[in-house]
C-alpha positions in Angstrom: 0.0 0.0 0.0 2.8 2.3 1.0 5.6 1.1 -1.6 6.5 4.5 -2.7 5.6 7.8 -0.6 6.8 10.0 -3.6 4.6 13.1 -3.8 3.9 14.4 -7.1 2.6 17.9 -6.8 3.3 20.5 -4.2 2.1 24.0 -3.5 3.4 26.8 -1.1 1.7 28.5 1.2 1.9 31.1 3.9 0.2 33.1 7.1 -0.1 35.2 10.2 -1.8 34.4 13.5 -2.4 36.3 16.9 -4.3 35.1 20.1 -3.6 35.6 23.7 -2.3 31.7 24.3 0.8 30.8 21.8 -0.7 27.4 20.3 -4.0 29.4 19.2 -1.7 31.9 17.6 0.0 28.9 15.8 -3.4 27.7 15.1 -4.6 31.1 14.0 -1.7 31.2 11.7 -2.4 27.7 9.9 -5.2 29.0 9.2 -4.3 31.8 7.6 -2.3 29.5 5.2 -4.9 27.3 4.7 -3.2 24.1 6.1 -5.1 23.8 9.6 -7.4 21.5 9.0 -4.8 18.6 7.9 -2.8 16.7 10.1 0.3 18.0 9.2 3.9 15.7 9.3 7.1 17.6 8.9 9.4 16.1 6.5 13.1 17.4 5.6 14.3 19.1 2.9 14.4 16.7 -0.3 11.9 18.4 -3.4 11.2 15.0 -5.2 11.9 14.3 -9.1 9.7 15.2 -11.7 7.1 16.8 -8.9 4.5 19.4 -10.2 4.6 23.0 -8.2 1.1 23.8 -8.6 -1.4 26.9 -7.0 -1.9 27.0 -3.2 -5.5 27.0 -4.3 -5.6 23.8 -6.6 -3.6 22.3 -4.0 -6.2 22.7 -1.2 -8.7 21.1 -3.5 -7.0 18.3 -3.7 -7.1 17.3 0.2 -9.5 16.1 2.5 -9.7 18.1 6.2 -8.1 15.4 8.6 -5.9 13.7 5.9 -2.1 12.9 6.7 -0.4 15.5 5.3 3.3 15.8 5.0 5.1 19.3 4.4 8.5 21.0 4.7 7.4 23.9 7.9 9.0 26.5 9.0 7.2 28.6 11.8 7.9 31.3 14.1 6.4 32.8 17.8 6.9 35.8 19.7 5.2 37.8 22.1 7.2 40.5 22.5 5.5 44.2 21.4 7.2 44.9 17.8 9.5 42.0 17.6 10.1 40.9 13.7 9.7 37.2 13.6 10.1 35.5 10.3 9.5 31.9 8.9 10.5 31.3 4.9 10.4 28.1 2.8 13.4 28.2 0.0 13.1 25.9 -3.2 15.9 24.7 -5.4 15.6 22.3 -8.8 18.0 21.2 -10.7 17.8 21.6 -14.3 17.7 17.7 -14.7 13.8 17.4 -13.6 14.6 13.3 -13.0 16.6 14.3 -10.5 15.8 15.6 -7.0 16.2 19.3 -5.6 16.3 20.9 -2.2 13.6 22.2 0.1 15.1 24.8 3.1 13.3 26.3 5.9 14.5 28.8 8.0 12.2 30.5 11.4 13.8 33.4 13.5 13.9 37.2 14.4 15.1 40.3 12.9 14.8 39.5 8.8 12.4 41.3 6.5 11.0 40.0 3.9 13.4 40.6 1.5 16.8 39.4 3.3 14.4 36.1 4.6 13.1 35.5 0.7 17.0 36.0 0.0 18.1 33.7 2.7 15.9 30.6 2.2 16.5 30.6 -1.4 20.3 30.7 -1.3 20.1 27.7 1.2 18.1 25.2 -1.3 20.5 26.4 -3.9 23.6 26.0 -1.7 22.2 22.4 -0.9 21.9 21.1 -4.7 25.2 22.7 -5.7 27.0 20.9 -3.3 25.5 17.8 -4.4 26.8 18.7 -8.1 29.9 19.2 -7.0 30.1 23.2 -6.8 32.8 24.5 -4.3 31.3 27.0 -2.5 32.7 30.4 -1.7 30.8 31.7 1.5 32.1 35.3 1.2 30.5 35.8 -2.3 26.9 37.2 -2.3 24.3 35.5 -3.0 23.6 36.8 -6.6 26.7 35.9 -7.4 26.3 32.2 -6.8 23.4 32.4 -8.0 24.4 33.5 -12.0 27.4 31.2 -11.0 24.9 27.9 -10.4 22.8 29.0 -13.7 25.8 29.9 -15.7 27.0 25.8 -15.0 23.3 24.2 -15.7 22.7 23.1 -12.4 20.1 25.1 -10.8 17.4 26.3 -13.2 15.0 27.3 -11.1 14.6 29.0 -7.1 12.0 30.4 -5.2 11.1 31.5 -1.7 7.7 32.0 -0.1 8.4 34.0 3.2 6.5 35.2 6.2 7.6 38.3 8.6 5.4 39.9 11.3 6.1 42.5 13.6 5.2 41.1 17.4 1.7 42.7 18.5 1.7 46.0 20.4 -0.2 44.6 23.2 1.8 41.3 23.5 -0.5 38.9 22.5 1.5 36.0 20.7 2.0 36.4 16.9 2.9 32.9 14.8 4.4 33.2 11.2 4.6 30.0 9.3 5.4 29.0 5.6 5.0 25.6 4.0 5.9 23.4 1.6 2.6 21.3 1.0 3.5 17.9 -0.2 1.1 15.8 -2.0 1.3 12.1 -3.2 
């Protein structure tokens, strides 16, 4: 029955919760992205061969509330007045689509949007290169490693889906999360 867990389409998705208690504002925040009514399993960071990215919207569609779920998560809590908190999903795929690219997930404090989107992405892509056999020059910005990766074939394709939120002004808990929704 379970010969082959491979999941052949996948869909991003992101969102914001606030509540007084921290697991309702995780709750809250699930549900913001959609995702809460699944029972969600984390897996690592492994994008698998020939899967289809498809919309968050024809994603949902394609689950039923209480099914086993399994995702890449990243999620983030604070409730501290005006805190940044930040959780961001990176993709990388190679440009051999039989072969399998990298998921990354990263949850902290202090990154905007941008520098998160930045950060997530230039982890996945990190990740494959070094499976292709790319030395890796950590001082050299992103961008640059970036053109380098496309310049030798070997990444084709990134993308980030990233969640920042200040803390709330009256301290109740704010959750970010962003997921990687995988579906077999």
């Amino acid at each position: 029955m379970f010969d082959q867990l491979v999941p052949k389409k996948m869909f991003f998705t992101k969102g914001v919760g606030k509540h007084r208690h921290n697991l309702q504002s995780f709750e809250e925040a699930l549900r913001d992205a959609g995702i809460a009514s699944y029972n969600l399993v984390r897996v690592s960071s492994i994008s698998p061969p020939n899967c289809t990215i498809i919309s968050r919207q024809r994603g949902l569609k394609m689950l039923t509330p209480g099914q086993i779920v399994f995702c890449v998560l990243a999620d983030s809590r604070t409730n501290e007045p005006n805190r940044l908190t930040c959780a961001g999903i990176g993709l990388a795929l190679p440009s051999d689509k039989t072969k399998h690219g990298y998921i990354s997930e990263h949850h902290g404090f202090g990154m905007t949007h941008r520098v998160l989107s930045d950060y997530v992405e230039d982890m996945a892509a990190s990740m494959l290169a070094t499976t292709q056999g790319i030395d890796l020059d950590p001082d050299k910005a992103y961008n640059e490693r970036k053109d380098e990766y496309k310049t030798k074939g070997l990444v084709v394709r990134t993308r980030a889906v990233s969640q920042t939120a200040e803390g709330d002004k009256n301290g109740l808990w704010t959750t970010v999360v962003s997921a990687a929704v995988l579906i077999l």
